[in-house]
C-alpha positions in Angstrom: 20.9 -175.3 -88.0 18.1 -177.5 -87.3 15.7 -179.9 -89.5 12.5 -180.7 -87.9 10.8 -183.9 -89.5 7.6 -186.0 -88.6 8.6 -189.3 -88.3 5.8 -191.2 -89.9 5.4 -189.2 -92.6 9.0 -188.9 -93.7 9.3 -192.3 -95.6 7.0 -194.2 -96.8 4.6 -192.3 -98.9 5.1 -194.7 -102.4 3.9 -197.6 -100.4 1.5 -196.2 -97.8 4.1 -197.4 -95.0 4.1 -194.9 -91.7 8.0 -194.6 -91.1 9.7 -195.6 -88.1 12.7 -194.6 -86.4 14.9 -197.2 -88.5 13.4 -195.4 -91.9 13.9 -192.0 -90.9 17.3 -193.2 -89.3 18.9 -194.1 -93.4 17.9 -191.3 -94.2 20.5 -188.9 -92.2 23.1 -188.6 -94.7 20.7 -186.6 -97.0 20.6 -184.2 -93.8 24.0 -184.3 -93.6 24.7 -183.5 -97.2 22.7 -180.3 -96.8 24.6 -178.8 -94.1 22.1 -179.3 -91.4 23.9 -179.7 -87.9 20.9 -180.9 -85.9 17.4 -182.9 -86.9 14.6 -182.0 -84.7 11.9 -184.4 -84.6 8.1 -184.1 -83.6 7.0 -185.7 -80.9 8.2 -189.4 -80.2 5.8 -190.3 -76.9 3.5 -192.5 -77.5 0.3 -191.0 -78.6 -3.2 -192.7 -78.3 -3.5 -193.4 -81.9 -1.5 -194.8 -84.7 -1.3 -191.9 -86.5 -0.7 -188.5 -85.2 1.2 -185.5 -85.1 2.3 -186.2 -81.5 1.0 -183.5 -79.6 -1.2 -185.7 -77.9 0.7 -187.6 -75.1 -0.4 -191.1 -73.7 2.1 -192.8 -72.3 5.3 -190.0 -71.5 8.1 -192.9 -70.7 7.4 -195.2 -73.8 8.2 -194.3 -77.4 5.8 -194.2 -79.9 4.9 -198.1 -80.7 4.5 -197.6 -84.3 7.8 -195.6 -84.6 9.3 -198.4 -83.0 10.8 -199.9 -79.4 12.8 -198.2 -76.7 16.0 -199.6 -78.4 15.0 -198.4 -81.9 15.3 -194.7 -80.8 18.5 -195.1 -78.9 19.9 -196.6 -82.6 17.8 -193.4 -83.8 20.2 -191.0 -82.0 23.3 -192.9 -82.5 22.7 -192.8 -86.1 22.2 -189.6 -85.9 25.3 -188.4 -84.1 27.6 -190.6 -86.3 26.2 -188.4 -89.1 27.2 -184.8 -87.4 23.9 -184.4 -86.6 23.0 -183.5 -82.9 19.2 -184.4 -81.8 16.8 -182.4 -80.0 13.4 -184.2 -78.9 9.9 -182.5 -78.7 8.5 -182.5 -75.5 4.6 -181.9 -74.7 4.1 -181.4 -70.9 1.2 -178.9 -70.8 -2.1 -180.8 -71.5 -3.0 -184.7 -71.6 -4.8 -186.4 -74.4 -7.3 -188.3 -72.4 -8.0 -190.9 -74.4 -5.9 -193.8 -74.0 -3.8 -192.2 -71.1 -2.8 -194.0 -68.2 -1.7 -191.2 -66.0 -5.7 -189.6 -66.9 -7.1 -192.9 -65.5 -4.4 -194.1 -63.4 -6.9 -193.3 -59.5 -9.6 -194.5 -61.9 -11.6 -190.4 -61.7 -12.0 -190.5 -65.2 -14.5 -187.6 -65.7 -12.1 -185.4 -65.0 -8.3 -186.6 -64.4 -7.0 -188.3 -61.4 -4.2 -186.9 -59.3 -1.9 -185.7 -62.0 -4.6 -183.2 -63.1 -7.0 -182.3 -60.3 -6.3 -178.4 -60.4 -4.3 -178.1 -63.8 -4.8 -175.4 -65.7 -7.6 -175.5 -68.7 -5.6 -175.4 -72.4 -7.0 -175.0 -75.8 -5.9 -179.0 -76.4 -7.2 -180.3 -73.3 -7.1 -180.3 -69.3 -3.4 -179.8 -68.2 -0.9 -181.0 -65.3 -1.6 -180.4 -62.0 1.9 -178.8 -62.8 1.3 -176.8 -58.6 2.1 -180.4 -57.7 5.9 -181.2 -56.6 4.9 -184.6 -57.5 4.0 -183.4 -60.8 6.8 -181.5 -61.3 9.2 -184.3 -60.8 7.7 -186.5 -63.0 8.3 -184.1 -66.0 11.1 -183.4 -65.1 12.3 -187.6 -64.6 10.6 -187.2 -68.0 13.2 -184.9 -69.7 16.1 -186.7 -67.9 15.1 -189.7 -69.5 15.7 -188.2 -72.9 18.8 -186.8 -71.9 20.6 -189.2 -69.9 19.3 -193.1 -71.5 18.3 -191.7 -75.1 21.5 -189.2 -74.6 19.9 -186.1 -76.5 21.2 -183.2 -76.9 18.3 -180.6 -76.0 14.9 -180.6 -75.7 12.3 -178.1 -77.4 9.3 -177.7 -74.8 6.1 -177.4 -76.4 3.5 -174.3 -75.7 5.5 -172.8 -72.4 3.1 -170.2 -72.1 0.3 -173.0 -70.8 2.5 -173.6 -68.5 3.0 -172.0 -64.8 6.1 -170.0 -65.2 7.7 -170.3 -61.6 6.9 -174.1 -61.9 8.0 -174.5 -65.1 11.8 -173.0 -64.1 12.1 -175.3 -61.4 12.2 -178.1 -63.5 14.3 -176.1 -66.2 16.8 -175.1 -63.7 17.4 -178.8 -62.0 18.1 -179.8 -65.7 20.3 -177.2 -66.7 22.1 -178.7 -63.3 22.6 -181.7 -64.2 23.1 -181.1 -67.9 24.7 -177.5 -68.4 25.6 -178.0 -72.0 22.3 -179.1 -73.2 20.0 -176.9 -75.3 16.8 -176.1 -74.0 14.2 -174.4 -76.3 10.9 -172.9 -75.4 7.9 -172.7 -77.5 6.9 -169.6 -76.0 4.6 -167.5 -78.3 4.7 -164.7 -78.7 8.4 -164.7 -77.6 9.5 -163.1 -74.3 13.4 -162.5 -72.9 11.4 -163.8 -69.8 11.6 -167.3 -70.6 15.6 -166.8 -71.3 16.2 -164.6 -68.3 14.1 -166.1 -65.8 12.7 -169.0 -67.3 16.4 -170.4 -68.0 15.8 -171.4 -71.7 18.1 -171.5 -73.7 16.7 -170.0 -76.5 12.7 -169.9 -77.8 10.8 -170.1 -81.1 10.6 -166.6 -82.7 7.3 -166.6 -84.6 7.2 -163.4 -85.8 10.0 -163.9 -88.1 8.2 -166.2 -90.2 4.9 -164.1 -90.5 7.0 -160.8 -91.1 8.9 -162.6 -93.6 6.2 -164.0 -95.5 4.5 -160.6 -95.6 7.7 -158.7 -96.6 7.9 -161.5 -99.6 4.3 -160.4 -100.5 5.5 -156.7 -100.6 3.9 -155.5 -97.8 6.3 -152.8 -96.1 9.2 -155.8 -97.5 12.2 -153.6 -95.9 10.7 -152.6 -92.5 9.3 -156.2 -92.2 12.9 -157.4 -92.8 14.4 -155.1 -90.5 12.5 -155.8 -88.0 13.1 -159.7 -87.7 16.7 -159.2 -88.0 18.0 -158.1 -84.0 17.4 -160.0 -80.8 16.1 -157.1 -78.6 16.0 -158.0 -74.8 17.8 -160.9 -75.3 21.4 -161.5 -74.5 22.2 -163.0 -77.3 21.3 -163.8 -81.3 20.9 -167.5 -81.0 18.4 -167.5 -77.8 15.8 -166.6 -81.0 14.8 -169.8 -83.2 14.0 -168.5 -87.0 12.2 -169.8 -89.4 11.5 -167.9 -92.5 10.1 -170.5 -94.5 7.8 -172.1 -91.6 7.5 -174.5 -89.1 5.0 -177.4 -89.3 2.7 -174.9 -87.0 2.9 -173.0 -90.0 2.7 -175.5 -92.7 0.5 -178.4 -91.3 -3.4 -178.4 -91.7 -5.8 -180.6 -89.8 -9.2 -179.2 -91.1 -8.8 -180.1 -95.1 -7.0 -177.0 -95.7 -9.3 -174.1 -93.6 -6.9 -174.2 -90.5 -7.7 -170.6 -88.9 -9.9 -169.9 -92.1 -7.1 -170.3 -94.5 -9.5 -171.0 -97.3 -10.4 -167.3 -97.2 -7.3 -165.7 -94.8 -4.1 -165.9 -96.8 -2.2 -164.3 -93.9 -3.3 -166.9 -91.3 -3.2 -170.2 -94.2 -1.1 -173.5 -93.2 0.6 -174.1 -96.4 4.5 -174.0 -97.3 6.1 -171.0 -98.2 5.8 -171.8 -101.7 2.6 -172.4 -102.1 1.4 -169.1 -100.1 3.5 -167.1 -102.8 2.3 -168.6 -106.0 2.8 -172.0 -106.6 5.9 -174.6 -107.4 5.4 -173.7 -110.9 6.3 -170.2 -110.2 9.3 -168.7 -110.6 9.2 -165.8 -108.6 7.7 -167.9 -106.2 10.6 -170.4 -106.2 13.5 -167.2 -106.0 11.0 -165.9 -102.9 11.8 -169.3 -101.3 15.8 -168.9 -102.2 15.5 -165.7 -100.9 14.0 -166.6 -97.5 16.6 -169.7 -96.8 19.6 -167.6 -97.9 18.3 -165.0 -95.2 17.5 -167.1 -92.8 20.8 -168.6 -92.1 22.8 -164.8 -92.8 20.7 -163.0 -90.4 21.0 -163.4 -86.5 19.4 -166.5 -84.7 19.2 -170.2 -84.9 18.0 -171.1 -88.2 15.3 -173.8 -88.5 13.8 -175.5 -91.9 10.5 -177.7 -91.6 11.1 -180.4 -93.6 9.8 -180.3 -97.5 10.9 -177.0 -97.7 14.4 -177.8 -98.4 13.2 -179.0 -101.8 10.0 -176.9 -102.7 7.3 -179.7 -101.3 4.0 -178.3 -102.8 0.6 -178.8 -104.5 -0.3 -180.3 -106.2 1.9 -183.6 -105.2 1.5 -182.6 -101.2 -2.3 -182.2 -101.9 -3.2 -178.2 -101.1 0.4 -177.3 -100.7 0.1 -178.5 -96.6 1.5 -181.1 -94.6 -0.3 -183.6 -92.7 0.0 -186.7 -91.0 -1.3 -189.1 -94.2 -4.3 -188.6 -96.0 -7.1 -186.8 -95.8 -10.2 -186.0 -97.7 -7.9 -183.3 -100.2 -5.5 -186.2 -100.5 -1.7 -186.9 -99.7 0.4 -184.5 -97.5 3.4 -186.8 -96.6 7.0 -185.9 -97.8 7.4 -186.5 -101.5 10.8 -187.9 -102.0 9.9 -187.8 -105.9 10.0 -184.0 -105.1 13.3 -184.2 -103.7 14.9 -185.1 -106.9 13.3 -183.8 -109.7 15.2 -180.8 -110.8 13.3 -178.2 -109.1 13.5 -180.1 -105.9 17.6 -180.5 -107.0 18.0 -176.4 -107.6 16.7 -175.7 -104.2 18.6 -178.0 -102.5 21.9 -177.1 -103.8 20.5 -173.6 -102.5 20.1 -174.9 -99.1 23.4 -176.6 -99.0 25.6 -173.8 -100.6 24.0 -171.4 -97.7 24.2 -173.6 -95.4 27.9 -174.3 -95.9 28.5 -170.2 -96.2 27.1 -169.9 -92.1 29.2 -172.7 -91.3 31.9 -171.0 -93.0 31.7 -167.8 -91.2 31.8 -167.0 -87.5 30.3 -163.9 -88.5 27.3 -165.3 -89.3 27.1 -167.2 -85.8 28.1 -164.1 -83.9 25.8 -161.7 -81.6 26.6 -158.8 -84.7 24.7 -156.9 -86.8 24.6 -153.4 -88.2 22.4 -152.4 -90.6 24.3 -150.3 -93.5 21.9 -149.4 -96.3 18.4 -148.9 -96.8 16.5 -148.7 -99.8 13.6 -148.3 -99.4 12.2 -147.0 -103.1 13.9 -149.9 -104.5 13.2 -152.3 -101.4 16.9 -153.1 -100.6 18.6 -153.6 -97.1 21.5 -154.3 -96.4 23.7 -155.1 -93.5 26.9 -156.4 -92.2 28.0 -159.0 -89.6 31.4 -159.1 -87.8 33.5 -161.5 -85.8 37.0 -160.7 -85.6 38.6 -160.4 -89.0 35.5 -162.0 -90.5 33.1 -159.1 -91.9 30.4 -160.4 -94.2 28.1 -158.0 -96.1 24.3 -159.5 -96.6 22.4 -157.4 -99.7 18.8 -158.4 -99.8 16.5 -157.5 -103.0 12.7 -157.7 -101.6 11.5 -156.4 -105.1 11.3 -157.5 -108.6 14.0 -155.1 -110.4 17.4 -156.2 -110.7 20.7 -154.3 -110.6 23.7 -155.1 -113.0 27.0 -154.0 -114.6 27.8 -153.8 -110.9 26.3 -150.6 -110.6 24.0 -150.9 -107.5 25.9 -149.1 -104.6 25.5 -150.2 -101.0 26.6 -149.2 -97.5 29.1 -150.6 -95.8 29.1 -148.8 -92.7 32.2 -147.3 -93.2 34.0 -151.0 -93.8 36.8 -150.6 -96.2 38.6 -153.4 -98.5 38.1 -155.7 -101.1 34.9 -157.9 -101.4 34.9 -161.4 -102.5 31.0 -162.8 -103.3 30.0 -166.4 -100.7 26.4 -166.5 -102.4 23.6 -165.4 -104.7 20.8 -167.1 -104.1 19.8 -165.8 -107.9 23.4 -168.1 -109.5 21.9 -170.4 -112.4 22.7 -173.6 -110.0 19.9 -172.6 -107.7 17.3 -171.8 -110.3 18.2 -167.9 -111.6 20.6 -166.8 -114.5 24.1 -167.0 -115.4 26.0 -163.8 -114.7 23.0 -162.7 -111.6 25.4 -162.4 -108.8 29.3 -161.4 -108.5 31.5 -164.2 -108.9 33.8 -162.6 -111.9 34.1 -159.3 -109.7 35.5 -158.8 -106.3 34.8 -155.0 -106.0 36.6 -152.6 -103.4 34.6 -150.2 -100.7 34.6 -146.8 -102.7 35.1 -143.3 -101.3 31.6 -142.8 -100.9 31.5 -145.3 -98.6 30.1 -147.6 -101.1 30.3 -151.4 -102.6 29.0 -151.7 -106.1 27.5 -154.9 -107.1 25.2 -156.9 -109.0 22.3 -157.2 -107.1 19.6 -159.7 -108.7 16.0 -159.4 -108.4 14.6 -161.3 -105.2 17.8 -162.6 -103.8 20.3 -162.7 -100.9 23.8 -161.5 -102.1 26.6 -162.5 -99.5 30.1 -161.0 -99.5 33.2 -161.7 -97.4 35.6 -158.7 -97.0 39.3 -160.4 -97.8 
């Protein structure tokens, strides 16, 4: 399960400070404490200003300055595998920033790149690699080794594949793989393709869709086939070569035009804002169970779940000015991690939320496993339901996309024929996380009935998760 963070942006916000690797580094045991298993952080090159996302390389062999030295990030990674945590760096080898870059100048043709880019293909952020180059090839490739080998990471997630040259691209994918077979290499290849498993040799690549589906299903928009849909890995070989993320990654969530990233003061569908936010606001309460409900299906359904961090504790407007992200401050005001959020106790509800699901995948090979079989569809009263299997384990995930709720365990769903005695994991509606007393089914472990049926509570907008025992 994987938390991706912005370094300089992560601590600091009381006391305008831009984090560094050391900050960020204390701060591991809070990742720990939720259940995450790896912390994915945004680019760490060093970038050509002091303050950036990181998407815009400089320098590809030197860390970030500001973050801290070349010895600071190996302490980074250490840290971070002492607290369970594995580390996966984001790589950006398909377009320069040409401003402050020494490969750009480095035969002094500064109009248009030197050798590294004479011939590179043309990308919406700038003039990329001359990646037809073996040279060129090798040098991302010593690149990722680097990371792999002296900062001892454990995967790398490649940024915007599809600029890339595919052929090219694998030949540096598959001496890696070589060399380190058990590392986890992630594509950012939108919109997702079994290509870049299959031939490409990823191990697994972002799966956009889910998020989008998922945010429209929330807003009722055809909620069960929009749930459905996200749910498989089709053409894939198996569940965990798609990265989910329901509640958004910073793609999703971070603004760099005051707020009207692809017209999002006017598009709600395209708007960079957390989950949250898009469905109503921190204050909201359906909004906040919407949020539950995403993070509890997230880590039930099939893939590798991913959370972008502030969502873990309901980051939003008007604290993260506009309900976005962003790298500091910018005319709408502060967008940097509000550890004041974190606390407070709707910050607190939502964590335990994030913990206590977290803990239940952990728990449950099922819920790791390439199964799924979808039981019960209802789509009058927007529930689906469905079941996921690994040897004795059966778990049974009921998800409420609409706003009535079902009680005196009375609401009967499929279990695909699954007999035996059900024992409740998780309601993402239980008082702790922010709903009611008595919402879910921990007094009442319910058997499969002859119709084929288990009858439960089943709140409104929530993830229900039983075991069979």
């Amino acid at each position: 399960m994987i938390y991706q963070l912005h370094v300089g942006t992560f601590v600091g916000r009381g006391d305008d400070r831009w984090a560094t690797f050391a900050d960020v580094a204390r701060t591991f045991g809070y990742l720990r404490d939720l259940g995450f298993t790896c912390v994915q952080p945004l680019p760490v090159q060093e970038y050509a200003m002091d303050r950036s996302w990181g998407y815009n390389p400089a320098s590809f062999f030197a860390p970030e300055s500001s973050y801290g030295s070349p010895a600071d990030l190996r302490r980074f990674v250490d840290a971070a595998h002492r607290a369970g945590l594995a580390v996966v760096f984001d790589v950006v080898y398909h377009h320069f920033g040409h401003s402050d870059n020494v490969l750009w100048d480095y035969d002094g043709y500064r109009d248009h790149g030197g050798i590294y880019v004479e011939g590179g293909q043309q990308t919406p952020w700038g003039p990329g690699p001359a990646w037809w180059k073996e040279e060129v090839q090798d040098f991302f490739y010593q690149n990722a080794r680097m990371y792999l080998e002296e900062y001892r990471a454990d995967g790398l997630r490649f940024d915007a594949t599809t600029q890339i040259n595919g052929q090219h691209l694998r030949r540096v994918v598959e001496r890696l793989r070589s060399e380190f077979p058990d590392r986890y290499l992630i594509a950012e290849h939108l919109p997702d393709d079994p290509w870049i498993i299959r031939e490409g040799r990823f191990a697994a690549t972002w799966c956009a869709d889910a998020h989008h589906e998922a945010q429209r299903a929330l807003a009722r928009q055809e909620s069960v086939p929009k749930i459905k849909g996200i749910l498989g890995w089709d053409g894939y070989d198996h569940a965990w070569n798609l990265v989910k993320y329901l509640l958004g990654s910073h793609d999703d969530i971070g603004d760099q035009q005051e707020g009207d990233a692809e017209d999002g003061l006017t598009d709600w569908d395209r708007r960079h804002r957390y989950l949250v936010d898009q469905l109503g606001g921190r204050a909201d309460w359906t909004a906040r169970a919407k949020c539950r409900l995403a993070w509890a299906l997230n880590v039930a359904m099939p893939g590798t779940p991913m959370l972008f961090m502030g969502s873990e504790c309901l980051q939003a407007a008007p604290e993260v000015a506009w309900g976005y992200w962003h790298d500091g401050v910018d005319g709408r005001g502060d967008h940097r991690f509000d550890w004041a959020i974190a606390g407070d106790p709707l910050g607190t509800e939502m964590r335990r939320l994030v913990g206590a699901a977290n803990r239940v995948r952990l728990a449950n090979p099922a819920l790791r496993a390439d199964s799924l079989d979808v039981t019960h569809e209802d789509h009058d009263n927007e529930v689906l339901g469905f079941v996921r299997e690994s040897g004795d384990n059966a778990v049974l995930v009921v998800v409420n996309l609409g706003d009535r709720t079902f009680g005196d365990h009375g609401y009967g769903v499929g279990t695909g024929g699954r007999g035996g005695r059900w024992t409740q994991l998780l309601c993402s509606q239980d008082a702790d996380f922010g709903g009611w007393d008595g919402a879910g089914n921990a007094f009442h472990e319910p058997w499969t009935q002859p119709d084929g049926r288990v009858y439960v509570n089943v709140p409104k907008w929530s993830v229900v998760v039983l075991r069979r025992t």
